[in-house]
C-alpha positions in Angstrom: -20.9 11.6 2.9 -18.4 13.3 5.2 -15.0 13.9 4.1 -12.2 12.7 6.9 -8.6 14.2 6.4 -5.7 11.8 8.1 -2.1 13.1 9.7 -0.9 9.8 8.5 0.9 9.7 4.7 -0.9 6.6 2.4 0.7 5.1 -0.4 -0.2 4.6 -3.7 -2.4 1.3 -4.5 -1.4 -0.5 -7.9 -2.3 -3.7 -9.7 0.1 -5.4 -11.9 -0.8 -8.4 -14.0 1.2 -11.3 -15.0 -0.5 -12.9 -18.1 1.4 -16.3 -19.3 0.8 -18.3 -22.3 1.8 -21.5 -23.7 3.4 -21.5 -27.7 4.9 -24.9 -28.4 5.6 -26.4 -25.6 7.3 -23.0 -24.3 6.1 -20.5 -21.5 5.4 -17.0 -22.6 5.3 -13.8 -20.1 3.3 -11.1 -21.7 5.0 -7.2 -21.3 4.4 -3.9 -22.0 7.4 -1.2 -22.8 6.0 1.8 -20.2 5.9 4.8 -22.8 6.3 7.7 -19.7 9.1 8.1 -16.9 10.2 6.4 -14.4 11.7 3.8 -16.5 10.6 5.3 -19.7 11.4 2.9 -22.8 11.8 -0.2 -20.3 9.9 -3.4 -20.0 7.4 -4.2 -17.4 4.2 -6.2 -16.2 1.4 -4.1 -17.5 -0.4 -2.7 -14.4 -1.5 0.7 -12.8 -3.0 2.8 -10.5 -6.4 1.7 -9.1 -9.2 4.4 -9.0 -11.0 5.3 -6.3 -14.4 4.3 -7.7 -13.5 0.2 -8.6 -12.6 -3.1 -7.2 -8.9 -4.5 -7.5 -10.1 -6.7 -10.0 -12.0 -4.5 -12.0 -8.6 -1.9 -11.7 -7.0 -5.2 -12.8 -9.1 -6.3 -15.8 -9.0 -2.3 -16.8 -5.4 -1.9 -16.5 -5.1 -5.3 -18.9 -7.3 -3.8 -21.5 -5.7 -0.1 -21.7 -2.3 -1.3 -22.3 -2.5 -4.6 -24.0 -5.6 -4.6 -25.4 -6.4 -8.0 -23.7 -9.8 -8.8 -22.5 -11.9 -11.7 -21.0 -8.6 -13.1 -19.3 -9.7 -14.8 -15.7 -7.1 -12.7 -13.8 -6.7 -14.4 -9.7 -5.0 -12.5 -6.5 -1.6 -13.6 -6.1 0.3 -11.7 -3.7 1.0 -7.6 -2.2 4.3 -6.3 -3.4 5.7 -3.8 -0.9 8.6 -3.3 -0.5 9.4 0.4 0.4 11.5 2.2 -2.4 9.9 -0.8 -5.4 8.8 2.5 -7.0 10.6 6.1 -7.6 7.8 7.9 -7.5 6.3 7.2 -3.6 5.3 4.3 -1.2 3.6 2.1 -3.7 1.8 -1.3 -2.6 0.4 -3.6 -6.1 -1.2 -6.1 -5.6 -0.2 -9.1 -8.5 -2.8 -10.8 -10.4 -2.2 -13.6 -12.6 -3.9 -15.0 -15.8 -3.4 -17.3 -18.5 -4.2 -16.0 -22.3 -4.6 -18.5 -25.4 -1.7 -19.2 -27.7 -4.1 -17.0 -30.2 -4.9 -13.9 -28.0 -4.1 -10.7 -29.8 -2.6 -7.8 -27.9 -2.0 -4.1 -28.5 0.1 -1.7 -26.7 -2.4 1.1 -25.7 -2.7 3.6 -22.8 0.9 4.7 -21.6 2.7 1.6 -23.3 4.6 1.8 -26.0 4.9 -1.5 -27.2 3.0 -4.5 -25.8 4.7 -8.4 -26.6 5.0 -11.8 -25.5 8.6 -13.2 -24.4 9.6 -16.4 -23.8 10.6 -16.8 -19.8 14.3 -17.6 -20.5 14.3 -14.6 -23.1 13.3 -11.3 -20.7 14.7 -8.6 -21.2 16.1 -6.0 -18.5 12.4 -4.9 -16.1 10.9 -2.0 -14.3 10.3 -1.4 -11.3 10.9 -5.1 -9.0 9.3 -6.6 -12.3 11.8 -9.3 -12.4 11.8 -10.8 -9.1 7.6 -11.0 -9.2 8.2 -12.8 -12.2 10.2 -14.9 -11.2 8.7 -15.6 -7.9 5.7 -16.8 -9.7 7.2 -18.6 -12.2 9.1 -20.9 -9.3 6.0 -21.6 -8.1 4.7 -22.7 -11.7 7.2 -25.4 -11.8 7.2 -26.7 -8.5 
């Protein structure tokens, strides 16, 4: 295969996920607590870098399993995030997937997060990276 080199910079391609569940009658918004810099210590969607050998989705359902130790969730294409400056390290593009996870799924922080938990919407605490407004984009169109 031939190699082709480019004067042109590229960013970074990333997938985040946004896994909700339902626990008596209230939404939950599953989180990891990122275990290296930037934002070390802070909450955020748990996503990644995608690798140059898979799909988006299968970077997505990857990503999901590293650091929360959820599988078999049906994760669907929501929306690019691109904002220039959304992340310190480079031009990053993610694109956002979106699941929905059983009241009983188990999770477990693995990968490079620290901590992995569910918290109620009206409960978040402070978010990496443009975290928060993704959220809450999605979440307005939830309850619409």
């Amino acid at each position: 295969m031939k190699s082709y080199t480019y004067k042109y910079p590229r960013p970074a391609l990333t997938v985040d996920m946004l896994v909700t569940r339902v626990v008596d009658s209230k939404l939950e918004v599953l989180l990891i607590q990122r275990l290296n810099p930037p934002f070390k210590d802070c909450w955020a969607l748990p996503g990644g870098f995608v690798d140059m050998d898979e799909t988006l989705e299968q970077a997505a359902a990857r990503e999901l399993v590293e650091e929360a130790g959820l599988e078999n969730i049906e994760l669907k294409q929501f929306k690019a995030y691109s904002a220039v400056g959304r992340d310190p390290r480079g031009r990053t593009v993610s694109v956002l997937f979106t699941g929905q996870a059983t009241p009983e799924s188990i999770i477990k922080a693995g990968d490079d997060a620290k901590n992995a938990a569910w918290f109620c919407t009206n409960q978040l605490p402070p978010l990496a990276f443009d975290h928060d407004e993704i959220i809450w984009e999605v979440l307005n169109l939830i309850s619409k």
